[in-house]
C-alpha positions in Angstrom: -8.8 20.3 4.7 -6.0 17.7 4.2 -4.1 18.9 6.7 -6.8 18.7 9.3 -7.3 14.9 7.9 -3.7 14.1 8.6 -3.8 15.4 12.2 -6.7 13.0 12.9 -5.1 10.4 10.5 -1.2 10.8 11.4 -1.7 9.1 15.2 -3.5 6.5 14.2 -1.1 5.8 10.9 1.9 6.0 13.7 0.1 3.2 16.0 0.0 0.9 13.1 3.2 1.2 11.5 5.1 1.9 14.9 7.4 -0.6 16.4 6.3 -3.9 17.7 7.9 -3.2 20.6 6.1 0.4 20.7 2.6 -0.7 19.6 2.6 -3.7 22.4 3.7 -1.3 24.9 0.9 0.6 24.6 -1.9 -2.0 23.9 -0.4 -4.0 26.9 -1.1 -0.5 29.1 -4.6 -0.2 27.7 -5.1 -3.6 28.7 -4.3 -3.1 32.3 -5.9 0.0 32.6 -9.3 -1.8 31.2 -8.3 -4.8 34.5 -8.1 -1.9 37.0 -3.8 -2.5 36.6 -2.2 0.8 37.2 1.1 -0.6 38.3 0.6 -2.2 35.0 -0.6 0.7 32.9 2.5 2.2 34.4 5.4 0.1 33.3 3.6 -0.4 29.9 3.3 3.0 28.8 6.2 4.6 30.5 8.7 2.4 27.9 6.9 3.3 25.3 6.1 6.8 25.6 10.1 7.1 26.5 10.4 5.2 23.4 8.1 7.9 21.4 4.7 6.1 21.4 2.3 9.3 21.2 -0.9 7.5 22.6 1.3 6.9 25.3 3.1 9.5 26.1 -0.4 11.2 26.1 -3.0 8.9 27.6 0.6 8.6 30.4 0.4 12.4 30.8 -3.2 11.5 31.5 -2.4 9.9 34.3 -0.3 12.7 35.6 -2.4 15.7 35.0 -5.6 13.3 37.6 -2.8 12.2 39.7 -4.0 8.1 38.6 -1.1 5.6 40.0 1.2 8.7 40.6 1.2 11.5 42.4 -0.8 14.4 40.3 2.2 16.1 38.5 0.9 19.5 36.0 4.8 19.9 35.1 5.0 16.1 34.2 1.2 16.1 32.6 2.1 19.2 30.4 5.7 17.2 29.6 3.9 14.3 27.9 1.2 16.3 26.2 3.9 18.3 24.7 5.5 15.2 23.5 1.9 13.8 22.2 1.2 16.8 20.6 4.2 17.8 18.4 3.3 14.4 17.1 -0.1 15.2 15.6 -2.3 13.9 18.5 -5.1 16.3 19.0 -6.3 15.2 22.0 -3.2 16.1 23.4 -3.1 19.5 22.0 -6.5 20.1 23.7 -5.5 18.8 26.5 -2.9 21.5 26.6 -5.3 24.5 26.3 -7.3 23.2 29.1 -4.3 23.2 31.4 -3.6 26.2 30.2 -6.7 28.1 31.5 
């Protein structure tokens, strides 16, 4: 049971305690996205995924996997989900078993 906890816990623990530069990265991204910004979304998140942001890298291989502000990418979507995922963020590993089927 407590590792199930941490999984939930462990990407929302990272957010917090992540670097400024990290954490603004992302919440910048989330506010574009929320304005209809995808150009915006874009150079947000991309840093900070790079950077090892897991909200990023996942909500960014969001983007590829519908093809939102890039061209619809599987190889790229999985890439970032990957990346989300071996650090604890479970919608990221779900995401992987639905692009799996």
């Amino acid at each position: 049971m407590k590792k199930h906890i941490l999984k939930i816990i462990a990407p929302l623990l990272f957010s917090i305690v992540a670097s400024p530069l990290q954490a603004s990265g992302f919440h910048d991204g989330v506010a574009a996205y929320e304005k209809g910004d995808i150009v915006g979304t874009l150079k947000a998140w991309r840093p900070a995924a790079e950077q090892g942001n897991p909200l990023a890298q996942y909500y960014l291989g969001g983007l590829y996997a519908h093809g939102e502000g890039v061209e619809s990418n599987a190889a790229e979507a999985v890439a970032w989900y990957r990346k989300a995922a071996a650090q604890g963020v479970p919608q990221a590993q779900e995401a992987l078993k639905a692009l799996s089927k």
